[in-house]
MDAnalysis code that builds the backbone (N, CA, C; Angstrom):
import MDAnalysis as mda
import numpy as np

u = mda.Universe.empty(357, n_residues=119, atom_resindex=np.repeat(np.arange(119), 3), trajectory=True)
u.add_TopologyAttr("name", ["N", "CA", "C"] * 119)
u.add_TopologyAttr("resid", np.arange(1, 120))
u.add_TopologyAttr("resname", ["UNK", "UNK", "UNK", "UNK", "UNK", "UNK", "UNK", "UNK", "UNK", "UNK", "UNK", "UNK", "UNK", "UNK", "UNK", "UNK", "UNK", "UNK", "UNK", "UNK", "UNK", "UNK", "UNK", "UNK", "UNK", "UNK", "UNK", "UNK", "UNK", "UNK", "UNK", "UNK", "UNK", "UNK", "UNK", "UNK", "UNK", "UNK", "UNK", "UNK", "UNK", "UNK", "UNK", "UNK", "UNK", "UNK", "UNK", "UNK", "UNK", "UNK", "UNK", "UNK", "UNK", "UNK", "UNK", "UNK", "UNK", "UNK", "UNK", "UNK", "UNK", "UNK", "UNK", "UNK", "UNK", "UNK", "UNK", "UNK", "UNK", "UNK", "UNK", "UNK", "UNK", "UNK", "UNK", "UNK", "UNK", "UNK", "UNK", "UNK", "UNK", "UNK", "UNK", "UNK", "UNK", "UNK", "UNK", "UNK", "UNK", "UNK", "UNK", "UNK", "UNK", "UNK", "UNK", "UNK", "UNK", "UNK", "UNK", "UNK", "UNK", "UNK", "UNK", "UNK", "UNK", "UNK", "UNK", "UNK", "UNK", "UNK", "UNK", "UNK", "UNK", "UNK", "UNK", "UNK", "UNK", "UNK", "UNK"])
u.atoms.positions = np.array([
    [-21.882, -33.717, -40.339],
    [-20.897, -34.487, -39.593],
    [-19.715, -33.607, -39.183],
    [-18.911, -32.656, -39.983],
    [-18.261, -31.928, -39.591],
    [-18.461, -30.864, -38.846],
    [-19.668, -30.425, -38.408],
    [-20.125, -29.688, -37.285],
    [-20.066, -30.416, -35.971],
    [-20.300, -31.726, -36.060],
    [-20.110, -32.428, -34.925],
    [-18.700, -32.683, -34.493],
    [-17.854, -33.079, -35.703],
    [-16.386, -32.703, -35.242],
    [-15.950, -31.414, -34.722],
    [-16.378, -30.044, -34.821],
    [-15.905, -29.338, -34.614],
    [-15.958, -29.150, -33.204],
    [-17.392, -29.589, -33.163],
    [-18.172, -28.838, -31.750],
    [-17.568, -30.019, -30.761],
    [-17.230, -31.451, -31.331],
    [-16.471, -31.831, -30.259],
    [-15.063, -31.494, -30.017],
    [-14.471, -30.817, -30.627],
    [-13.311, -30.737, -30.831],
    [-12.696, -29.361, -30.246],
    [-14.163, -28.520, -29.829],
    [-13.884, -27.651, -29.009],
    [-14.352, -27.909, -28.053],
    [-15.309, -28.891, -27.483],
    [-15.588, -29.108, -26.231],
    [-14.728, -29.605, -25.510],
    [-13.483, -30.900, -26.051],
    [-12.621, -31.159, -26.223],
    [-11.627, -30.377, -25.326],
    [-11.194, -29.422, -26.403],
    [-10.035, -28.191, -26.082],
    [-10.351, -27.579, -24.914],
    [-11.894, -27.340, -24.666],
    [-11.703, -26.155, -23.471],
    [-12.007, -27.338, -22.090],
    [-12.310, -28.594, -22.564],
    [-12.186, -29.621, -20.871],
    [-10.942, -29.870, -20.324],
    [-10.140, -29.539, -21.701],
    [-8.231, -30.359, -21.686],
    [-7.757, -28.606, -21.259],
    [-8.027, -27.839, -21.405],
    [-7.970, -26.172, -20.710],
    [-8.351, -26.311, -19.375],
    [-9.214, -26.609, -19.118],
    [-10.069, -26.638, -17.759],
    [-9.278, -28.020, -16.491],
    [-8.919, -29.079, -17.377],
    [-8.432, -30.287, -16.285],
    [-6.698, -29.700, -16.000],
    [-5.945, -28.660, -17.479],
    [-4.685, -28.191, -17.226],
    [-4.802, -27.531, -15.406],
    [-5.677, -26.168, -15.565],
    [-6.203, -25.047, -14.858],
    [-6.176, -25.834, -13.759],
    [-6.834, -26.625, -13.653],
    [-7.002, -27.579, -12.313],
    [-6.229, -28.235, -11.310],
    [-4.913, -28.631, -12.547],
    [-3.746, -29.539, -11.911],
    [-2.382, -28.101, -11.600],
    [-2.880, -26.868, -12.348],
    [-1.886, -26.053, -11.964],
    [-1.943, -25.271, -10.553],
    [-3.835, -25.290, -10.881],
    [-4.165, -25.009, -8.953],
    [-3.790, -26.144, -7.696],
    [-3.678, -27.584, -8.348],
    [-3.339, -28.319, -7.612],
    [-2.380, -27.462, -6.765],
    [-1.037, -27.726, -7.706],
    [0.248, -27.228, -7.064],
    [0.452, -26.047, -6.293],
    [-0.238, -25.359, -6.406],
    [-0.294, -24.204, -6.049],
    [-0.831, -24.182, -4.696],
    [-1.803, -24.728, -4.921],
    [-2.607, -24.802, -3.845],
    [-1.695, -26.248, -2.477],
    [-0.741, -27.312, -3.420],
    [0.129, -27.507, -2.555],
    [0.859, -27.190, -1.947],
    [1.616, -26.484, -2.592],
    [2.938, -25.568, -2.416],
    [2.228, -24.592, -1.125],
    [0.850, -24.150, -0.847],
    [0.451, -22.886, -0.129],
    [0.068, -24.084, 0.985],
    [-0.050, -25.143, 0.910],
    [0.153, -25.777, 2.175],
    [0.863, -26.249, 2.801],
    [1.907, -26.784, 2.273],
    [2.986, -27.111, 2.796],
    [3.400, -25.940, 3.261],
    [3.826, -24.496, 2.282],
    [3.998, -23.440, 3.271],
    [3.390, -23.770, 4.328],
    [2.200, -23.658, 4.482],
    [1.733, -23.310, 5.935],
    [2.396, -24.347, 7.282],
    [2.721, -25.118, 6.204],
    [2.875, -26.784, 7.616],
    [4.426, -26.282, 7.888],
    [5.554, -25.490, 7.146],
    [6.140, -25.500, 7.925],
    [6.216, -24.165, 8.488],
    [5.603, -23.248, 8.162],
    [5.718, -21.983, 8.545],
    [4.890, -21.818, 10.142],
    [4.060, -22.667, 9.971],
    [2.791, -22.841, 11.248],
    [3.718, -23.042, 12.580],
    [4.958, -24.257, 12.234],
    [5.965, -24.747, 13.227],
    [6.525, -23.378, 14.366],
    [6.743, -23.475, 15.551],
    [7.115, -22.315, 16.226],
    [8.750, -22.587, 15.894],
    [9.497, -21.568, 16.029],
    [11.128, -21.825, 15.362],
    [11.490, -22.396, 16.048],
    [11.293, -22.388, 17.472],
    [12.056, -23.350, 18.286],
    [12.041, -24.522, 18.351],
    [11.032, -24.859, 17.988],
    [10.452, -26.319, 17.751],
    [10.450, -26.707, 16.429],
    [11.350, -26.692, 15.336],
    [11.422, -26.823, 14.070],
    [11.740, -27.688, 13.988],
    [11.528, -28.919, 14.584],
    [11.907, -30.380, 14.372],
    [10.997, -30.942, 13.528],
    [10.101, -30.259, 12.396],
    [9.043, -31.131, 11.603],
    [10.007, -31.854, 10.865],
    [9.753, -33.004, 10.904],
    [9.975, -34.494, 10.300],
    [10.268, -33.986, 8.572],
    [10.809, -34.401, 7.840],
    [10.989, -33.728, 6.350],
    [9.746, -34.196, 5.756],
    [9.749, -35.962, 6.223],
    [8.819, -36.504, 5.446],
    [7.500, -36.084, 5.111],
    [7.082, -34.842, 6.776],
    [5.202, -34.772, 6.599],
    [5.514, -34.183, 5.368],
    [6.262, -32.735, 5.177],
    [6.321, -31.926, 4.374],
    [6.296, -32.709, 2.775],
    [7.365, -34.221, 2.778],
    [7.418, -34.043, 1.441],
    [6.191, -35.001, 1.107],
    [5.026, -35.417, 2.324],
    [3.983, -36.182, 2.043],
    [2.808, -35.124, 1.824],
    [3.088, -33.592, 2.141],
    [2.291, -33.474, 2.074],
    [2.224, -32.525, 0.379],
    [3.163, -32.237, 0.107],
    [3.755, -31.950, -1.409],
    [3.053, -33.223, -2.618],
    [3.797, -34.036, -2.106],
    [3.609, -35.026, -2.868],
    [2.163, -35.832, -2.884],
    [1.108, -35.543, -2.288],
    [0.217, -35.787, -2.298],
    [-0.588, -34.743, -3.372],
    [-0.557, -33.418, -3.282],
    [-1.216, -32.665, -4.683],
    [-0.214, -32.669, -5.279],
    [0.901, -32.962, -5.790],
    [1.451, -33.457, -6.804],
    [1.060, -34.486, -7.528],
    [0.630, -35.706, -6.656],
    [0.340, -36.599, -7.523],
    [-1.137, -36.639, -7.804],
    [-2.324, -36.079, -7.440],
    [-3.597, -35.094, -7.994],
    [-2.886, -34.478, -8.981],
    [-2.167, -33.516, -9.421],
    [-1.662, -32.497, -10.145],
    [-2.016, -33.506, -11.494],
    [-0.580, -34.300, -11.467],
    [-0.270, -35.424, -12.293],
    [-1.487, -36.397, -12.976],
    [-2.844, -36.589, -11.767],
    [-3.627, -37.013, -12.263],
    [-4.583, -36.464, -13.699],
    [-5.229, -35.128, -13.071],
    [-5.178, -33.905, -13.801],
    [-4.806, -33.757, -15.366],
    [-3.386, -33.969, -15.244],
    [-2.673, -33.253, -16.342],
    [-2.725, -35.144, -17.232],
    [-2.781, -36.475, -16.893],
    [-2.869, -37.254, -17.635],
    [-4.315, -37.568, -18.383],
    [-4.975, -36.880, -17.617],
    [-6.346, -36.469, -18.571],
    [-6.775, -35.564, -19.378],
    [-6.208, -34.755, -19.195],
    [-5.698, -33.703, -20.180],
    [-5.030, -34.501, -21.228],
    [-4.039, -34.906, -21.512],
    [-3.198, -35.782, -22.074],
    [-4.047, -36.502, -22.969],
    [-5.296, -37.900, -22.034],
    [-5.773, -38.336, -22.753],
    [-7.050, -37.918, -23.465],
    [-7.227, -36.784, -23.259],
    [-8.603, -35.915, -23.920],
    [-8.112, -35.688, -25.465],
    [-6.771, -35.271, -25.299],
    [-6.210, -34.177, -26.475],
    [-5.711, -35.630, -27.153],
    [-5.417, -36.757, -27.028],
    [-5.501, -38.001, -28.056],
    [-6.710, -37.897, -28.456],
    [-8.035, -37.516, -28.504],
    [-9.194, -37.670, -28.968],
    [-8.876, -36.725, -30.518],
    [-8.357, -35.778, -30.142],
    [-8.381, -34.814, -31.183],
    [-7.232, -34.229, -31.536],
    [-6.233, -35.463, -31.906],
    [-4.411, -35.342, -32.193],
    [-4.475, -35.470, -33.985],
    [-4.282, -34.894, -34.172],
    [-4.321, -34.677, -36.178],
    [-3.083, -36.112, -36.650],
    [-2.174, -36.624, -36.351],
    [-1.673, -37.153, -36.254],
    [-0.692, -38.139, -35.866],
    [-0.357, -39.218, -36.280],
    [0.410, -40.109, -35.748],
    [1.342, -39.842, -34.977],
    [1.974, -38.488, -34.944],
    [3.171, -38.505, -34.934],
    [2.851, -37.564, -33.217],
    [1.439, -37.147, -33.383],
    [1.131, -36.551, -32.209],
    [0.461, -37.144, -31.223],
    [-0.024, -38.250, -31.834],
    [-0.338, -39.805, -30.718],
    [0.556, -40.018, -29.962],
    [1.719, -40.089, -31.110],
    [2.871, -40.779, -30.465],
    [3.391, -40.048, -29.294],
    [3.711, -38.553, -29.567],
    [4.338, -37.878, -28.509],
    [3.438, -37.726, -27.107],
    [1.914, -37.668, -27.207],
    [1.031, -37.433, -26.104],
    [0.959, -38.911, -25.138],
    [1.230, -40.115, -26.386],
    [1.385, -41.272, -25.186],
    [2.849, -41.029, -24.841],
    [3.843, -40.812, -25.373],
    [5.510, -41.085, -24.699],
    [4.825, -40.114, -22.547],
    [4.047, -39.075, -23.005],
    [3.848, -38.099, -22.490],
    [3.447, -38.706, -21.596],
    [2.435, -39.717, -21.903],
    [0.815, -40.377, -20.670],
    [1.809, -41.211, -19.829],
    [2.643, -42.198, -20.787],
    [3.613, -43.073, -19.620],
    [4.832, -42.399, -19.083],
    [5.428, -41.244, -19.119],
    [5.949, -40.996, -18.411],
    [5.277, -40.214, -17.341],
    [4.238, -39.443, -17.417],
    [3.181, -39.196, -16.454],
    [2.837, -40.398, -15.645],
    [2.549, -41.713, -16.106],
    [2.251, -42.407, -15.587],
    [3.142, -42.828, -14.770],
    [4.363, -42.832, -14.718],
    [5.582, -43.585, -14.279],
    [6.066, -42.754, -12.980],
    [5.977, -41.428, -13.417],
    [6.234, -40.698, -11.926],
    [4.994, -40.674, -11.297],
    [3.990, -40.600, -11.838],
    [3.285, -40.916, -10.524],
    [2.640, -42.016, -9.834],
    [3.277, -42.986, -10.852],
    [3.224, -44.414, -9.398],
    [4.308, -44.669, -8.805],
    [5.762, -43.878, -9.352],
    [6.302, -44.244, -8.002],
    [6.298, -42.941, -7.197],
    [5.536, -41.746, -7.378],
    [5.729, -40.949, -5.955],
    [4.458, -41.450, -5.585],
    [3.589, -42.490, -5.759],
    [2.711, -42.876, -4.957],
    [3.149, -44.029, -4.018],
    [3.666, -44.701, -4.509],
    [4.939, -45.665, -4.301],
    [5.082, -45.468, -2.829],
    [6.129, -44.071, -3.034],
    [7.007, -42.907, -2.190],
    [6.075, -42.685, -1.438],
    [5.253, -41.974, -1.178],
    [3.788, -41.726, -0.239],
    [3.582, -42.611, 0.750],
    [2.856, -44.175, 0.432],
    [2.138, -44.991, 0.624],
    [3.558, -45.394, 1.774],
    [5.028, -45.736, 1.083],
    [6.181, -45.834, 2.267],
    [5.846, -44.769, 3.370],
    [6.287, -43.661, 3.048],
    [6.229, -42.475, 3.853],
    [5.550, -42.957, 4.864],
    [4.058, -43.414, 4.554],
    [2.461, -42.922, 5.418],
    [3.004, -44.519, 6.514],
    [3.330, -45.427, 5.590],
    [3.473, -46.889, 6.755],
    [4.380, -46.342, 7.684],
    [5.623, -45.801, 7.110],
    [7.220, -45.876, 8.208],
    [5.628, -44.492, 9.636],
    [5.126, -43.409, 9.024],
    [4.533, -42.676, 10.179],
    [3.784, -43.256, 10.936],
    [3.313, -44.288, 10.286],
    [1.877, -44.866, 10.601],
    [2.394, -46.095, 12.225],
    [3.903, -46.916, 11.291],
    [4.785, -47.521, 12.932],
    [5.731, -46.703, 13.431],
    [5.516, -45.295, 13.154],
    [6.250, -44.793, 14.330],
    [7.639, -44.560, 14.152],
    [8.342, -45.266, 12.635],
    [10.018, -45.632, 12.845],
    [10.144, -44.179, 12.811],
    [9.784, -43.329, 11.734],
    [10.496, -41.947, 11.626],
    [9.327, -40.810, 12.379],
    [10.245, -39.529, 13.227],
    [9.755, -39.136, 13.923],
    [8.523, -38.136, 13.392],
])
């Protein structure tokens, strides 16, 4: 039985390694697009709207966030204690909390583009 704990407990560790890795390429891989969206702009014409930019941030951000709350809830599988439950959920709902409202934030964004109010 304790071989089976172990071996889950490293399969565990290196998926909650692997979903981290994932949500850090998120950003990264956001951040290198948004570069591009505003860098792509010709200078003269630098009137991009703030919002695409911060929709388009905030969209692998909140992937990122997804990511990293599974991570979160993997490593509750294999938390030695109470006291580390406790801190990985304080962790999951505040994960959770920013990212429903920058989804929130998004979903506004995409309507106000979607009628046109902001340019």
């Amino acid at each position: 039985m304790e071989l089976l704990e172990n071996g889950l407990s490293v399969i565990v560790s290196l998926t909650k390694i692997l979903l981290e890795l994932i949500s850090v390429l998120c950003i990264i891989v956001g951040l290198g697009a948004t570069f591009k969206l505003v860098i792509r702009q010709p200078y003269v014409l630098r009137d991009l709207p703030f919002f695409k930019v911060r929709l388009c941030l905030g969209s692998w951000l909140a992937l990122a966030l997804e990511f990293q709350l599974g991570a979160d809830i993997l490593a509750t599988t294999i938390a030695p204690s109470l006291e580390s439950l406790a801190k990985l959920g304080a962790i999951a709902i505040i994960r959770t909390l920013l990212n429903y409202f920058l989804g929130k934030e998004l979903e506004t964004e995409r309507e106000l583009q979607e009628k046109n109010i902001v340019r």
